[in-house]
BABA-132121 format. One record per atom (N, C-alpha, C): residue number from 1; residue in one letter; x negated, y, z. Coordinates in nm, 3 decimals, padded with zeros to 5 digits, always signed. Example, Ala and Ser with C-alpha at 12.3 -4.5 7.8 and 13.67 -1.06 7.14 Angstrom:
BEGIN
+-----+------+---------+---------+---------+
:  nr : rest :      xx :      yy :      zz :
+-----+------+---------+---------+---------+
:   1 :    a : -01.319 : -00.569 : +00.780 :
:   1 :    a : -01.230 : -00.450 : +00.780 :
:   1 :    a : -01.320 : -00.330 : +00.780 :
:   2 :    s : -01.285 : -00.225 : +00.708 :
:   2 :    s : -01.367 : -00.106 : +00.714 :
:   2 :    s : -01.290 : +00.003 : +00.787 :
+-----+------+---------+---------+---------+
//
This chain:
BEGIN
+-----+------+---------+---------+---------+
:  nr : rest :      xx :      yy :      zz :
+-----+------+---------+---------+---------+
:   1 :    x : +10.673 : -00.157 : +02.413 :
:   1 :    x : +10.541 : -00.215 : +02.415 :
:   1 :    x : +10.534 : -00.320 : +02.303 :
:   2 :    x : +10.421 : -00.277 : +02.227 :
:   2 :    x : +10.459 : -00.375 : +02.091 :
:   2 :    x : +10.349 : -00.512 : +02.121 :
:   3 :    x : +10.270 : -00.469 : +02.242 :
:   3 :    x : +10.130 : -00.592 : +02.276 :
:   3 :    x : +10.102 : -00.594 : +02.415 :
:   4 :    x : +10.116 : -00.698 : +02.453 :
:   4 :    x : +10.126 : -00.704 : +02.615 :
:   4 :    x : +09.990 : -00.707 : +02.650 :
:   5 :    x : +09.948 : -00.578 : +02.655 :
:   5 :    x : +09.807 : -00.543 : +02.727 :
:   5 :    x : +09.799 : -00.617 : +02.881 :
:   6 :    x : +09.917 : -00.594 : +02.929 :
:   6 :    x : +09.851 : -00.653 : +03.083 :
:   6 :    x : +09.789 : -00.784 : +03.096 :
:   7 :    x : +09.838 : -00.871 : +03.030 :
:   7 :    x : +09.802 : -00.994 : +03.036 :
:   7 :    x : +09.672 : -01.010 : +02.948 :
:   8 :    x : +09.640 : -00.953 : +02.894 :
:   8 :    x : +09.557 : -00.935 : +02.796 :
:   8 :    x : +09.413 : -00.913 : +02.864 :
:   9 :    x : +09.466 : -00.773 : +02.976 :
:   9 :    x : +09.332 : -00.764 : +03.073 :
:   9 :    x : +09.343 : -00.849 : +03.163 :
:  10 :    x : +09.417 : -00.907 : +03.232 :
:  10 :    x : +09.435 : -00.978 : +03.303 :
:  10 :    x : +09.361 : -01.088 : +03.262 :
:  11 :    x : +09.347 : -01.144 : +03.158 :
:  11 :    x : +09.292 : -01.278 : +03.101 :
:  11 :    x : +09.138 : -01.252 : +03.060 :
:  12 :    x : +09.122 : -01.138 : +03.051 :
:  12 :    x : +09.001 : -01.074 : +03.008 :
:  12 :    x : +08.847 : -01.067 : +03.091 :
:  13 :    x : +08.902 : -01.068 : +03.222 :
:  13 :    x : +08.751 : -01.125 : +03.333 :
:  13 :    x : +08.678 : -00.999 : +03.374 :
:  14 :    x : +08.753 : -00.872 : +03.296 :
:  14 :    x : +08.694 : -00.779 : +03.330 :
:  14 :    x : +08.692 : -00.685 : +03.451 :
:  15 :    x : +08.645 : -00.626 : +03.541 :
:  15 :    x : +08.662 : -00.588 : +03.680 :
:  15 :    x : +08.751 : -00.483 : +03.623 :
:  16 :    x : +08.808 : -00.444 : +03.736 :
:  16 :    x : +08.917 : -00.296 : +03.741 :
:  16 :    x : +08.863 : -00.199 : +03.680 :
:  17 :    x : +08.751 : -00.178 : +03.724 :
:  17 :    x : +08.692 : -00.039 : +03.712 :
:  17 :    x : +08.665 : -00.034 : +03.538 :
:  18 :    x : +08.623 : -00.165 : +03.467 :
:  18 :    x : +08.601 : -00.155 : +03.332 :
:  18 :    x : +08.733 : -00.148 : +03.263 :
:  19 :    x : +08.873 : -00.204 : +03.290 :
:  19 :    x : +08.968 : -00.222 : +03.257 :
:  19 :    x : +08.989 : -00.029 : +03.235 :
:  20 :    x : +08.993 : +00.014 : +03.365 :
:  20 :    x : +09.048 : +00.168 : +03.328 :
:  20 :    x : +08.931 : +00.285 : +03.253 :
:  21 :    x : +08.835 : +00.227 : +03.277 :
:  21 :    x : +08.756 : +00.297 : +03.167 :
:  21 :    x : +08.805 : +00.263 : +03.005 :
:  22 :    x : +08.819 : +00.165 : +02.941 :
:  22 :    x : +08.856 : +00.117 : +02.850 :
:  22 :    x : +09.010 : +00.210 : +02.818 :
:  23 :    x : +09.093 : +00.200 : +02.910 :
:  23 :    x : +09.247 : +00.277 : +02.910 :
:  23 :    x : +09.237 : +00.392 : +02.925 :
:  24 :    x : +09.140 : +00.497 : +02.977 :
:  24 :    x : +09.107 : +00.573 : +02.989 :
:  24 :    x : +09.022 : +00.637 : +02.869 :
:  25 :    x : +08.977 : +00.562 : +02.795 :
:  25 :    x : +08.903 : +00.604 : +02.644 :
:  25 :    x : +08.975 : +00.581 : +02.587 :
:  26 :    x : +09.059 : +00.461 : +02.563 :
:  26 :    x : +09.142 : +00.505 : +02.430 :
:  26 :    x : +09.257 : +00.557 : +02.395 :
:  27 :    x : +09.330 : +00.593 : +02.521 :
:  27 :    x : +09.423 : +00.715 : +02.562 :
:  27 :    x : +09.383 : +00.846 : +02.532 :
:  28 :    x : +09.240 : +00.875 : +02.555 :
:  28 :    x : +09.201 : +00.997 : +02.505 :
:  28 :    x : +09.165 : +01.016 : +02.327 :
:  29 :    x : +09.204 : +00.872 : +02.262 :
:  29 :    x : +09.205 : +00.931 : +02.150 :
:  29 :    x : +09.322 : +00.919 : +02.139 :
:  30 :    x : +09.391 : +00.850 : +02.144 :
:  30 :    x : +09.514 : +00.809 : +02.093 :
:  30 :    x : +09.700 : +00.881 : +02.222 :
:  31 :    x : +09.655 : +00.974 : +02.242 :
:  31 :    x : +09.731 : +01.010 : +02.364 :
:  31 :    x : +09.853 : +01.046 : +02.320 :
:  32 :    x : +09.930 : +01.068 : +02.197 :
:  32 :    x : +10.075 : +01.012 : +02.222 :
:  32 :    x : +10.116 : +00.962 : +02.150 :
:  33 :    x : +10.033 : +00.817 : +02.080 :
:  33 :    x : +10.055 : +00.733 : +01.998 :
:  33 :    x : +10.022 : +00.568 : +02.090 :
:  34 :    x : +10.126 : +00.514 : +02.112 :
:  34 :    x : +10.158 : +00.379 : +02.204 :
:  34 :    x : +10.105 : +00.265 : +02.148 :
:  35 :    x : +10.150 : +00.276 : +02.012 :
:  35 :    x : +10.135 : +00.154 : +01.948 :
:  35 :    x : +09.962 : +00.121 : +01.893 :
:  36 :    x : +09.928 : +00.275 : +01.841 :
:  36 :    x : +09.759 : +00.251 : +01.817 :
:  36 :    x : +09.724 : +00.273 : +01.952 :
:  37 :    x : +09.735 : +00.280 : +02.058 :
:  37 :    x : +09.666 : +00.308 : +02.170 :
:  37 :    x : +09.670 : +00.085 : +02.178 :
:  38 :    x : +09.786 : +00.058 : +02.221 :
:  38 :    x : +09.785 : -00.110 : +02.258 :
:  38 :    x : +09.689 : -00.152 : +02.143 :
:  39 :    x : +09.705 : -00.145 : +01.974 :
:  39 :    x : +09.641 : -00.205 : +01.915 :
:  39 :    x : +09.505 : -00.200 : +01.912 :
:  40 :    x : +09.441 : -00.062 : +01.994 :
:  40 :    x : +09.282 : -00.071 : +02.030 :
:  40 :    x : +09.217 : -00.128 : +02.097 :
:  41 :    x : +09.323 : -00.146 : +02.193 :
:  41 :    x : +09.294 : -00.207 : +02.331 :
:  41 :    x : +09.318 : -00.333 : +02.310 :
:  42 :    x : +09.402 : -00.405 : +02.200 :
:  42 :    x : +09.354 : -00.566 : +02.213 :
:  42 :    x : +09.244 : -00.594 : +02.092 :
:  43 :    x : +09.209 : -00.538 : +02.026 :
:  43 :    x : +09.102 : -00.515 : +01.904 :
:  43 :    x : +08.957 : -00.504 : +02.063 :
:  44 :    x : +08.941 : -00.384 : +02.112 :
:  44 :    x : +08.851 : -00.419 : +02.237 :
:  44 :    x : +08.816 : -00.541 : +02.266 :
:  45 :    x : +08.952 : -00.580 : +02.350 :
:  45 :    x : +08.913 : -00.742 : +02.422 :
:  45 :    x : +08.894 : -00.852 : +02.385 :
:  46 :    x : +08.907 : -00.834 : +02.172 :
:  46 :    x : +08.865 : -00.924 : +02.141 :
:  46 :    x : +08.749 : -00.891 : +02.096 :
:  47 :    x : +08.689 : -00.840 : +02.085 :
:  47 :    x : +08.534 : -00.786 : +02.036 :
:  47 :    x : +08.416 : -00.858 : +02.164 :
:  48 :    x : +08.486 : -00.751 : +02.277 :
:  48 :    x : +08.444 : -00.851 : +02.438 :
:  48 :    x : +08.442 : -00.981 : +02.436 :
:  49 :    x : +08.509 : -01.055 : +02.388 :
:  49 :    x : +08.575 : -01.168 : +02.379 :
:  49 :    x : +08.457 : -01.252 : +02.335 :
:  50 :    x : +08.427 : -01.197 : +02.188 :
:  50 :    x : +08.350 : -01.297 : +02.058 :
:  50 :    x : +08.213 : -01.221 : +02.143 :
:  51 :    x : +08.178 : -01.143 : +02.209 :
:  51 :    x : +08.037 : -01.065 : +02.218 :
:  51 :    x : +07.982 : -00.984 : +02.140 :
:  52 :    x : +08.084 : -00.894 : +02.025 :
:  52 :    x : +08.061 : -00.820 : +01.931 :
:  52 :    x : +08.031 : -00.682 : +02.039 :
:  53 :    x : +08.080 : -00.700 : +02.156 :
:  53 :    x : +08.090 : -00.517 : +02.192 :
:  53 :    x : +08.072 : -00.525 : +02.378 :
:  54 :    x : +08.040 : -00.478 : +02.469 :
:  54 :    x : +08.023 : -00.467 : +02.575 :
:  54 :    x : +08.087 : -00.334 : +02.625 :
:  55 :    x : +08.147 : -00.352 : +02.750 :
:  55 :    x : +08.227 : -00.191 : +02.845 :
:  55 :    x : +08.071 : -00.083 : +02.899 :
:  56 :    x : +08.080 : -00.002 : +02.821 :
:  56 :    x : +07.943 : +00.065 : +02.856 :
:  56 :    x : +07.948 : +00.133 : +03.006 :
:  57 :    x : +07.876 : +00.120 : +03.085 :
:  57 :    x : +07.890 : +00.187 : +03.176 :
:  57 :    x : +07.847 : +00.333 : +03.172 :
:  58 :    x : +07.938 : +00.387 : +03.306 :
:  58 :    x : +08.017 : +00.514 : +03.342 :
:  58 :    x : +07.891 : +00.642 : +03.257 :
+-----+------+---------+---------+---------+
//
């Protein structure tokens, strides 16, 4: 694990259900690549973060 996603969502405020949508999309691009899969996923929560980007619903 090159980026400690858990803590990442964990710190993030986001409900469960948005957390695995998010892991669930970018697994499907990135499905057997680890390292661009973590680096999307903290690129995400900081976008969330600043208000550049919102978890679209289902």
């Amino acid at each position: 694990m090159m980026y400690n996603i858990d803590i990442a969502f964990k710190n993030s405020g986001l409900s469960a259900r948005e957390i695995e949508k998010i892991k669930r999309d970018v697994r499907s691009e990135f499905p057997n690549d680890d390292m661009m899969y973590e680096l999307h996923i903290i690129r995400i929560l900081k976008a969330i973060k600043k208000g550049y980007w919102k978890v679209p619903s289902s």
